[in-house]
N, C-alpha and C positions, 0 to 999 in steps of 0.2 A: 317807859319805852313804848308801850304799847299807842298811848296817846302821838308820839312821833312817828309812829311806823304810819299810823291811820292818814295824820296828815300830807306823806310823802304819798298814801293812797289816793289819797282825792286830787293831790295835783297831775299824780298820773293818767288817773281817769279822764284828765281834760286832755290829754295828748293824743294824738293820731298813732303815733309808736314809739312805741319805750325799749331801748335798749340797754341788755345790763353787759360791761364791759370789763375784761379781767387784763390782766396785764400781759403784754406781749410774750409769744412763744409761751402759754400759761403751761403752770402745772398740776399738779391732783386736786391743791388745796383752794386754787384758783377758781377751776372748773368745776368741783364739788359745790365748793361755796353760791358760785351762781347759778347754777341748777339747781340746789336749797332753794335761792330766792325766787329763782322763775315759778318756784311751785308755790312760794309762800304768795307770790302773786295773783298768782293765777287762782290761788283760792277767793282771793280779794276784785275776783274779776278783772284782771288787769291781764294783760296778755303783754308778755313780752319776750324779746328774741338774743340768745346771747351771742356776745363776738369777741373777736380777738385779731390781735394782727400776729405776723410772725408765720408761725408752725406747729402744730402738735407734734412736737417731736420725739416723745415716747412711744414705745407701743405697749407697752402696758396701759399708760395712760388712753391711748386710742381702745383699747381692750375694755376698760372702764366702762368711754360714752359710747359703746358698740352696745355693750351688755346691758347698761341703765336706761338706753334710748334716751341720751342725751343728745339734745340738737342744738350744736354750737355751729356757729357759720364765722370762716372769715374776713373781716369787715369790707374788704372790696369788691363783694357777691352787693351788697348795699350803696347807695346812693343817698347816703345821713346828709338832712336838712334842718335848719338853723332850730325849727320848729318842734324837732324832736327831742324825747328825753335821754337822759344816759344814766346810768347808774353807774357807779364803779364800784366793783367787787377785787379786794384783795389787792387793789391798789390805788395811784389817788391821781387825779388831773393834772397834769404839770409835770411826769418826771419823764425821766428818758425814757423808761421801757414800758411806756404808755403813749401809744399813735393818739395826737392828737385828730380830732373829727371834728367836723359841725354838730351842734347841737344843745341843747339847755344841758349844764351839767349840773343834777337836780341832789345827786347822791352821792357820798363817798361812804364805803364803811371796809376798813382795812385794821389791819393788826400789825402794819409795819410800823416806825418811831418817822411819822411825818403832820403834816400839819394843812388845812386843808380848806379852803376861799372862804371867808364869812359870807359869799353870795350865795354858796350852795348850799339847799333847804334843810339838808338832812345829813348831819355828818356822826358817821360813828367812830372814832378808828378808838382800838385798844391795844396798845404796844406792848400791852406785857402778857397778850393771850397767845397762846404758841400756834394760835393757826386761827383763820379769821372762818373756819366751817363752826368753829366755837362759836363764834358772836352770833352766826344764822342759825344755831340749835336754840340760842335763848329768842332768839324770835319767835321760831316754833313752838317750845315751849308757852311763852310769854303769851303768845295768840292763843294757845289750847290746840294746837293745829295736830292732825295724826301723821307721824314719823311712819312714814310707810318705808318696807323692805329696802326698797331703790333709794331713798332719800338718806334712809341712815349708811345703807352702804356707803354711799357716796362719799358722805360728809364724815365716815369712818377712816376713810383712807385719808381721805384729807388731815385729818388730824394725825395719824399715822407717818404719813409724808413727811409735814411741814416741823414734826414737836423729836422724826430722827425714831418712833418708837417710844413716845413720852419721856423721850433724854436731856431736852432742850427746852427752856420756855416754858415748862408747865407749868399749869395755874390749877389750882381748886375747881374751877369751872371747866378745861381742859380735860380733869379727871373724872367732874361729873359726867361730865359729855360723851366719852369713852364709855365710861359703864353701863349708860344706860342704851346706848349706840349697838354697843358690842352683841347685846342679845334679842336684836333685832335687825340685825344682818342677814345674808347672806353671806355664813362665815366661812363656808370653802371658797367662795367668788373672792373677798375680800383678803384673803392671806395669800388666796394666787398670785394677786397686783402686786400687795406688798412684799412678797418674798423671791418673785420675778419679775423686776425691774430692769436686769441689766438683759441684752442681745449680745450673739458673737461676734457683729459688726464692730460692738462696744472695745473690742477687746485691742484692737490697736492703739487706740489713745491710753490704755492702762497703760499699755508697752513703752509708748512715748511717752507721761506722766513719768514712767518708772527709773527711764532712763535721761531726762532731762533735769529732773527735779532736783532742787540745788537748799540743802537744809543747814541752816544756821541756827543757833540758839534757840533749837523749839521752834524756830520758823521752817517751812515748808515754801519755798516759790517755785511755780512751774511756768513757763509764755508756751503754750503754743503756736506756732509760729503758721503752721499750716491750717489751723482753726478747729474746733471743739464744738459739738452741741452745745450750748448754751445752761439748758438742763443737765445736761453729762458733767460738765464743772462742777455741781454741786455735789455728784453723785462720787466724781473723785476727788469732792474736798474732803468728805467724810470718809472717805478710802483712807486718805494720810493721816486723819485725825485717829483712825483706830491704833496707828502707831504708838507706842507710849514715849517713843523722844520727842513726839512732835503737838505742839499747842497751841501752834496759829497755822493756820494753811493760805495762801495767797498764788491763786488759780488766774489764768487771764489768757483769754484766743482772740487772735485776728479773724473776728466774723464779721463780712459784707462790708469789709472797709470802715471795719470798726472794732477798738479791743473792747471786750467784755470781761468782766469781772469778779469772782466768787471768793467771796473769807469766811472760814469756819476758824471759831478759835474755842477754846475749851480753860485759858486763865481769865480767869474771876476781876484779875487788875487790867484787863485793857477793852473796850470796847470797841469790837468790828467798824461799824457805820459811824464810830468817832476816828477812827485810823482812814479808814477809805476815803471818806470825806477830806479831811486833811490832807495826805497824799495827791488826790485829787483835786485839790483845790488851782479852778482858774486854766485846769486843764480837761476837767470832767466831771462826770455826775456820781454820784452813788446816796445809796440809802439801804435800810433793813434792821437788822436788829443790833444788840449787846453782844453774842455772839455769831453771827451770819451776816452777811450782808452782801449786796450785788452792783455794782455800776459799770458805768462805761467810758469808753473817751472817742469822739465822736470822729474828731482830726487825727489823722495816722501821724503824722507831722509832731505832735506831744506826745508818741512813746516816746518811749526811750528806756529800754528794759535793765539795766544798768542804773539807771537811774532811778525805775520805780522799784526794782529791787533794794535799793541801797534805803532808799525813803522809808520803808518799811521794816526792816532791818533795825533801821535806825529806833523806829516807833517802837519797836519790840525790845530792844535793850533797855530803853531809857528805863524800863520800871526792874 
């Protein structure tokens, strides 16, 4: 690996500017991740600027890059031309919740179950690592690079975030990564984020969650109809899943003139980003993992909540 990280250095270094790009509206493990890599760069000489489109919509997560001086920008503070690079962190070129830009897209290195242009120079993804701050810690490692205070914080929570508290997804390297992480934190900083996550603002969509939520056979489906953060879906899918009748959770809000969509599921026989796909097929996008997964539907025109309730429904009986 080390021989491919070097060669993605040297074609950097021929770039004017190199941007590393996370997935729309990112989250802990997102933004960790590429602020790993902006350091691993920048030790390589390479200077490069991260972005995103969307919103940072947590404030814990804002709480984060206030504390580690993380400097993420917007992507439409920038003027991205053809000539530039792009990295992608923690997601991949091509999917809905990734704003397409101009630019060489040189890098992909994610941990979601996707697949990724044989033109782009440098592709890592590992679908069965429970958060893709794993893959940028064996870089670190791999380089001999020093895990400063800031960098393991980061990339602590990230794994923290993304693995649910190592519930979800964990690998062997997941668990290295934690351990050696863990005592080289800032570990009152790091259990603030992860143990206040939610705001009182938050506390309306539980109430709607609570009171809309329509449970069949260990399924869990909720529509917001008035619209949900994005990130907050995920936050009350694992709300429902702590329930013990419930084993698939199937979340989805009308944001910006578009549904969005989150599945937590906890049986061993069905695969999230096999059901979402499916359901969505021809009407929408999705991807993620064996248990998690997120997509969208772009045309308001293809809901039809009735419909994608029953579709899923359906998907979750058959086994």
């Amino acid at each position: 690996m080390i021989d491919n990280i070097l060669s993605l250095v040297s074609i950097l270094k021929k770039a004017e500017r190199v941007f590393i790009q996370t997935h729309n509206f990112p989250d802990f493990d997102a933004v960790a991740s590429a602020f790993a890599m902006q350091c691993l760069l920048k030790k390589c000489d390479v200077s490069a600027t991260i972005i995103y489109d969307g919103d940072i919509q947590r404030d814990s997560l804002r709480r984060m890059i206030d504390k580690l001086n993380i400097h993420i920008f917007n992507c439409s503070l920038y003027d991205l031309q053809e000539d530039d690079c792009i990295i992608f962190v923690d997601c991949n070129t091509g999917q809905s919740n990734v704003t397409a830009l101009p630019g060489k897209k040189v890098a992909v290195i994610d941990h979601h179950v996707t697949e990724a242009s044989k033109e782009i120079n440098f592709v890592d993804i590992r679908s069965d690592y429970g958060a893709c701050a794993t893959i940028i810690y064996t870089y670190l490692k791999d380089m001999g690079y020093e895990l400063t205070k800031e960098i393991a914080s980061a990339l602590l929570i990230g794994i923290n975030m993304d693995t649910a508290a190592l519930t979800r997804n964990v690998t062997e390297i997941d668990l290295e990564a934690y351990q050696e992480l863990y005592f080289l934190t800032d570990k009152n900083f790091v259990n603030d984020v992860v143990l206040h996550y939610l705001n009182v603002p938050d506390l309306p969509y539980f109430k709607t969650a609570m009171e809309k939520v329509r449970i069949d056979d260990g399924l869990a489906f909720c529509f917001f109809a008035d619209g949900c953060p994005q990130n907050l879906l995920g936050i009350l899918g694992d709300f429902f899943l702590s329930l013990a009748e419930i084993k698939f959770v199937v979340l989805c809000a009308k944001n910006n003139n578009k549904i969005q969509f989150s599945i937590r599921n906890e049986r061993e026989d069905l695969s999230s980003v096999d059901i979402l796909k499916k359901v969505l097929k021809d009407i929408g996008f999705g991807g993620g993992h064996f248990n998690m997964a997120g997509g969208i539907i772009t045309n308001l025109d293809f809901f039809k909540e009735e419909e994608i309730h029953r579709k899923f429904l359906n998907e979750v009986k058959k086994k």
